[in-house]
Every structure is written in C-alpha cells, then in structure tokens.
C-alpha beads as a LAMMPS data file, in Angstrom:
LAMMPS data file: protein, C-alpha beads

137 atoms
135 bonds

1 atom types
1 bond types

-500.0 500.0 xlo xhi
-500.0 500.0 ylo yhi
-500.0 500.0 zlo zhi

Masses

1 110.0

Atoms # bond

1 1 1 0.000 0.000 0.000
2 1 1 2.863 2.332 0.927
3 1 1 4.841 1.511 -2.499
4 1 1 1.297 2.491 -4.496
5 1 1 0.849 5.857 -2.361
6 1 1 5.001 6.401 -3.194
7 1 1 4.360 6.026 -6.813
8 1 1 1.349 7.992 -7.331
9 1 1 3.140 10.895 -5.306
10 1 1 6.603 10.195 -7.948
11 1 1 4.018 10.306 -10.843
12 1 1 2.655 13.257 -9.866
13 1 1 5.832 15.013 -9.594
14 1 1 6.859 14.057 -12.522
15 1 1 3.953 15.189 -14.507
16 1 1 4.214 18.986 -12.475
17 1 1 8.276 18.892 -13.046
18 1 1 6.857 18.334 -17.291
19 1 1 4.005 21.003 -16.884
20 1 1 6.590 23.882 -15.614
21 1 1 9.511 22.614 -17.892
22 1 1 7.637 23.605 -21.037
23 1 1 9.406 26.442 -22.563
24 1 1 7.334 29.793 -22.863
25 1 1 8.454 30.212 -26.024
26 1 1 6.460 27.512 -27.363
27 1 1 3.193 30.067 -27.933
28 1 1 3.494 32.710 -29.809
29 1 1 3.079 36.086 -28.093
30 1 1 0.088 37.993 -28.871
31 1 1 -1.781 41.114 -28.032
32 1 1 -5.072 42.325 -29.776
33 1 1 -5.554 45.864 -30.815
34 1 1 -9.308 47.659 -30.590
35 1 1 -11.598 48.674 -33.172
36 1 1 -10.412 51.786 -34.988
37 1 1 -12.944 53.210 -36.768
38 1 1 -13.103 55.842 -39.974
39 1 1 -14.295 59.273 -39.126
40 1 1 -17.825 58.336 -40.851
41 1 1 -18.677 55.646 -38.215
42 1 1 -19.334 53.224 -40.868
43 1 1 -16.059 51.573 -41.430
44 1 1 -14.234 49.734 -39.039
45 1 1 -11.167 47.396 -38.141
46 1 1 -9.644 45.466 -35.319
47 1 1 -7.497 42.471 -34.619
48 1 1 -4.077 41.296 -33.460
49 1 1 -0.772 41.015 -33.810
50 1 1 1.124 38.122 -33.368
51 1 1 5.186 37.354 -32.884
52 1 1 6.423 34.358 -34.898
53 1 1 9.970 33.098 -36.366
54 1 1 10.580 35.791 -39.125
55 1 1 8.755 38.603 -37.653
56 1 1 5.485 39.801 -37.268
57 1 1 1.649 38.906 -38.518
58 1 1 -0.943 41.757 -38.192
59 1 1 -4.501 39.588 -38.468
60 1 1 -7.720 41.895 -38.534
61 1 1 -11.200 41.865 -39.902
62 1 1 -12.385 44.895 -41.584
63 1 1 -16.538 45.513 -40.915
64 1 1 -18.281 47.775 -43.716
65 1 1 -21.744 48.931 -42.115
66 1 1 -23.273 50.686 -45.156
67 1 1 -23.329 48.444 -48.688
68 1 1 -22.569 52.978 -50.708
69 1 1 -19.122 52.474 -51.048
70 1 1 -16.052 50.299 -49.265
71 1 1 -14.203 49.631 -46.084
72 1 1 -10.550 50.202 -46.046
73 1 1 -7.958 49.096 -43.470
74 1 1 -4.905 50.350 -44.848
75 1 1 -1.599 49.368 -42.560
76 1 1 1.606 51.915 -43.428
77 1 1 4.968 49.712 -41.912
78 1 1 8.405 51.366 -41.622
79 1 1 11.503 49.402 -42.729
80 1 1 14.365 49.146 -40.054
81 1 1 16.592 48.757 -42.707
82 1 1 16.209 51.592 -44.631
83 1 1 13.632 53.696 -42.853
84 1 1 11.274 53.879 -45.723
85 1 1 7.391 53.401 -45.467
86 1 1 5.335 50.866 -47.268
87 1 1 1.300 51.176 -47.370
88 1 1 -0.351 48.040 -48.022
89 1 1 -4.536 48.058 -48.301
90 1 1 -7.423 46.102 -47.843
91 1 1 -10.793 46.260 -48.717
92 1 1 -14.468 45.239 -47.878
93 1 1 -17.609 45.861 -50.045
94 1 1 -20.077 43.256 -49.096
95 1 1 -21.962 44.871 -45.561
96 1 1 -20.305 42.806 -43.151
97 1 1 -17.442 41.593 -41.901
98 1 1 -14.161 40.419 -43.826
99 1 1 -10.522 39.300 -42.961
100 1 1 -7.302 40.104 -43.806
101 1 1 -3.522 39.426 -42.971
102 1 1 0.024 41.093 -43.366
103 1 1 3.679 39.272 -42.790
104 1 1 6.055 41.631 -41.313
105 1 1 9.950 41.037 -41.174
106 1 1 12.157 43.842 -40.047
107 1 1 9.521 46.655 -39.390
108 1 1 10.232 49.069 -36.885
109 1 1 6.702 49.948 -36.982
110 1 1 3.161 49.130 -37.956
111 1 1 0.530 51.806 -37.941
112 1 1 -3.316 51.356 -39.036
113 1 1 -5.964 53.863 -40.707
114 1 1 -9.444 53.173 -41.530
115 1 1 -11.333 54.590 -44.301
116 1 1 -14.065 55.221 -46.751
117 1 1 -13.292 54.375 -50.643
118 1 1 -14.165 52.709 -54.023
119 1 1 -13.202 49.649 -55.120
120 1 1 -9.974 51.135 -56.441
121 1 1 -8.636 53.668 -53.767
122 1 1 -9.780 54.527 -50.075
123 1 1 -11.114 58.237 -51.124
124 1 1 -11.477 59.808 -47.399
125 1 1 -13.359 60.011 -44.222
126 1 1 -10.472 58.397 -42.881
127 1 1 -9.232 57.622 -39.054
128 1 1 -6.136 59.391 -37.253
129 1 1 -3.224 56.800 -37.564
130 1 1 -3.171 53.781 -34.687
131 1 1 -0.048 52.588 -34.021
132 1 1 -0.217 48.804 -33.617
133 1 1 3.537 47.807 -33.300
134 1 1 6.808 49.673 -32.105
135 1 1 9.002 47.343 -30.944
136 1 1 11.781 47.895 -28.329
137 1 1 9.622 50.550 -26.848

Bonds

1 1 1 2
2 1 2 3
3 1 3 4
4 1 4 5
5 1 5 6
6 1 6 7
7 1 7 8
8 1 8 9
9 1 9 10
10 1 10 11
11 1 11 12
12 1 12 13
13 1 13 14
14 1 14 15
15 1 15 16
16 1 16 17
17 1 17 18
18 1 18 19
19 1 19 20
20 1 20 21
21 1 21 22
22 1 22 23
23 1 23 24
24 1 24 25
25 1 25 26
26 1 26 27
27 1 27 28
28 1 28 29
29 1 29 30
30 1 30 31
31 1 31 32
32 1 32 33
33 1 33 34
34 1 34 35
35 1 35 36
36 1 36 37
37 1 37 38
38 1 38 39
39 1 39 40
40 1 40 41
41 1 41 42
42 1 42 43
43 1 43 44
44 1 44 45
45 1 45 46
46 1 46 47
47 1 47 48
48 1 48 49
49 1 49 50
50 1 50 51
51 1 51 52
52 1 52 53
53 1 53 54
54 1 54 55
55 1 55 56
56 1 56 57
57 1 57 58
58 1 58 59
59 1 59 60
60 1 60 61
61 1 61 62
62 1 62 63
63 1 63 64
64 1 64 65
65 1 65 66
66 1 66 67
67 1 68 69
68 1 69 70
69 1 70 71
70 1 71 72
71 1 72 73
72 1 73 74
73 1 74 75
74 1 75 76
75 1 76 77
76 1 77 78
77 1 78 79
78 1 79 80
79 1 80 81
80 1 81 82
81 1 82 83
82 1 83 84
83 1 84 85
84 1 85 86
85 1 86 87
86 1 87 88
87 1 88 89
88 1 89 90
89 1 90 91
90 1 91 92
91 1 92 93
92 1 93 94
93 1 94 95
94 1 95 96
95 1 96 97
96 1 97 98
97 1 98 99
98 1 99 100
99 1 100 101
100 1 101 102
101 1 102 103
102 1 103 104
103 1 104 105
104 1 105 106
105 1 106 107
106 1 107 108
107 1 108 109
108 1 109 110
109 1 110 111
110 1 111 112
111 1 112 113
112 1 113 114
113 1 114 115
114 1 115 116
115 1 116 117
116 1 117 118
117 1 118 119
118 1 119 120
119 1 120 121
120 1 121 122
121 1 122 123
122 1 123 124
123 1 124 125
124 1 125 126
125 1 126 127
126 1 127 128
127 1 128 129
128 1 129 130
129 1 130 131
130 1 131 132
131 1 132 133
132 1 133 134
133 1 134 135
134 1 135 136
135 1 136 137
C-alpha cells in the first residue's frame, strides 16, 4: 500500500516537473488591438498582432456597415533597414465583416488607418493613424 501511495506521489511530480519545464516560447506572443474606426462611423477594423519566427503577422477583420461604397484598413509599416514606409490596403464591399492578414519582417513599426473608398482607392473620411507595433519601446 505504501509503495502504491510512493508512486502515485513520484508520478505526480513528474507530470508537475513536465508542466513547468515547457518552454514559454512555445506560444506565440500575442496582443489584440481595438476597433479603430473611420471618421464616418461606418467603417471599421480590429485584430491582433502576433510574434512568430521571421517577424510579425498583423490579423484583422475589416466591418463595412453601409453596402454605398467600401471599407478600407490600410496598414503603413516602416523598414528598419532603410527607414522607408510601405502602405499596403485592404478592402471590404459586401456589408459585413471580412478578414485580412500582413507578414512583417524587419519593421520598426506598424501603424493602421481606416477609411471610406471605391473599389480602387480609399477616397477619405479616414481615421487618425493607430499605431499597432513599435518594438523595443
């Protein structure tokens, strides 16, 4: 009876000693950023950013409320090599809500604007710039 009651304590130990040996590192860091909307009202985007191998991944879903026009999330990154800026856009037509996702590698920032547009070209109404990613600060 005593050997059984040793074993199950050894087992036990051996499973906590596994659970708090698992590096941290193994998730991915993550932090969410809040619904930034275009100066109409009737655009809007939110989502997260995530840490990985290479860099980072800026996930979001961009809601159009109105079915005049189109959403636009447009995300404006900085490159730590060279210091230039690089917009990249996305769009939404349908009323609803839609996805979209951006690889970063070596960015020294990420910033986010919402707007109002065509098809073609977000055309105004547009957000004040949310940063979304500075690293080192």
């Amino acid at each position: 009876m005593r050997s059984l009651a040793v074993l199950a304590t050894a087992a036990t130990a051996a499973a906590v000693s596994l659970a708090v040996s698992t590096p941290a590192a193994a998730t991915p860091a993550m932090w969410k950023w809040r619904a930034v909307h275009s100066a109409d009202g009737m655009a809007a985007a939110w989502g997260e950013v995530a840490v990985h191998q290479f860099g980072h991944v800026v996930d979001g879903k961009l809601e159009d409320t109105r079915g005049k026009g189109c959403a636009w999330a447009v995300l404006r990154s900085q490159d730590s090599r060279n210091g230039r800026w690089r917009d990249h856009g996305f769009y939404n037509c349908v009323p609803g809500v839609g996805t979209f996702r951006k690889d970063y590698r070596d960015t020294r920032q990420v910033r986010v604007q919402v707007c109002r547009g065509t098809a073609k070209r977000p055309t105004g109404e547009c957000s004040p710039w949310k940063t979304l990613l500075r690293p080192g600060q």
